[in-house]
N, C-alpha and C positions, 0 to 999 in steps of 0.2 A: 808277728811275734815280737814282742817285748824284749828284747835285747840286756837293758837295762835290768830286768831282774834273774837273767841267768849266772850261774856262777863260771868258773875257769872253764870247767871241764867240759859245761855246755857251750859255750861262746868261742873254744877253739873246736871243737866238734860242728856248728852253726855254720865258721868261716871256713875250714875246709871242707865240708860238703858244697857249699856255694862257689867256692873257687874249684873243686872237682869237675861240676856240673860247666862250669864256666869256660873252663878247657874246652870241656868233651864237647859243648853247644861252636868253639868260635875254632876247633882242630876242622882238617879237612877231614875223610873217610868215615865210617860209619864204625865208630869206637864209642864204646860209652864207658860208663866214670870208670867201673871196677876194671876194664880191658885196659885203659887207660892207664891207671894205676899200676896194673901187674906189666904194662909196658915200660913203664918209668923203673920198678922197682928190677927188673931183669936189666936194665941197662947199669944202673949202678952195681948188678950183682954178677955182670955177667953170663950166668949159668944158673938153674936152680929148679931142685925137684917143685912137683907139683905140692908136695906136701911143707917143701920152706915157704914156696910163695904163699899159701893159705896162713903159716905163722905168720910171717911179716906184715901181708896185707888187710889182718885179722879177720879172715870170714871162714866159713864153714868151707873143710875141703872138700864138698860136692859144687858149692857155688863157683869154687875155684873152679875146679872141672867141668864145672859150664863152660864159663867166661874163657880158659884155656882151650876147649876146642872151637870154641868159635875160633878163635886167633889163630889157633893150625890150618882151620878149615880153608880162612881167608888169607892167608899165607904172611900173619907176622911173626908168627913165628915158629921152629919146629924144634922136633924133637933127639938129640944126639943121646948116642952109648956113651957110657962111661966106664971108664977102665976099672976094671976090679968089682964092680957093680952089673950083675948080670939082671937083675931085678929091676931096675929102675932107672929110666931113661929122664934127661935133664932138660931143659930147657933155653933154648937160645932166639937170640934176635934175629931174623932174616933181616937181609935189605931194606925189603920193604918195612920190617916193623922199626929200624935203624931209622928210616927217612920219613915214618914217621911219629919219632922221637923226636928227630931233628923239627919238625914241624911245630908241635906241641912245643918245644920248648921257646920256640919265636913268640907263642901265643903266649906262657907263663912270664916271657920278657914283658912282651905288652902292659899284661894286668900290673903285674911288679909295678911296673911305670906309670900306671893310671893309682896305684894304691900310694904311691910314691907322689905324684901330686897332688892326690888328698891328705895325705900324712906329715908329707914334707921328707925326704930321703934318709935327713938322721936318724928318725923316727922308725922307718923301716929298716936301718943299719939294728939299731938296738932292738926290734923286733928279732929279728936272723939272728943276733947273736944270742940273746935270750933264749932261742930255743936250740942252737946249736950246743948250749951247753948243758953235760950230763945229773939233769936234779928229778931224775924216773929213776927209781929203784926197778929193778926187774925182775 
């Protein structure tokens, strides 16, 4: 693929698929991107119906409910009651999916660092903060 003639929205859609993939290829356990994903996005959220994770991590909420039983099946993560909420049970990290987070994130250090010696570190400073900052309407 031609790189060079994609616009914004394809060539930050290009490099996170490629660094999803790139995780889920150099993590240990048998997590693929989407599992992945909904492991990362539960640990900055703490807690979270199956139907916020399917917002956040934009896929169909059947996909999600694949990818989430797998993760119960294989124990990263399960499911708690929530007060006041008799319908809808929430989602949490076990240990294991906790360790590995912690794992994956060694591997996102990595890449960061190998993107950083091609880049040069400023370069990926003003990357992160570029996108840190709020210019999506929602």
């Amino acid at each position: 693929m031609n790189l060079q003639e994609l616009n914004l929205i394809d060539l930050l859609s290009e490099k996170h698929l490629f660094l999803r993939q790139k995780v889920t290829e150099l993590s240990p356990g048998q997590i693929n991107k989407t599992e992945s994903h909904i492991l990362a996005v539960l640990e900055a959220h703490k807690m979270l119906s199956i139907s916020e994770i399917s917002r956040i991590i934009n896929i169909s909420r059947q996909g999600t409910h694949k990818s989430i039983q797998g993760l119960l099946s294989r124990g990263y993560i399960e499911g708690v009651d929530v007060a006041n909420n008799q319908r809808d049970k929430h989602l949490v990290l076990t240990p294991k999916g906790i360790e590995c987070n912690r794992k994956m994130l060694i591997v996102k250090r990595q890449l960061e660092q190998q993107i950083a010696d091609k880049l040069g570190p400023e370069r990926v400073e003003l990357i992160k903060a570029l996108l840190k900052e709020d210019w999506l309407e929602s």
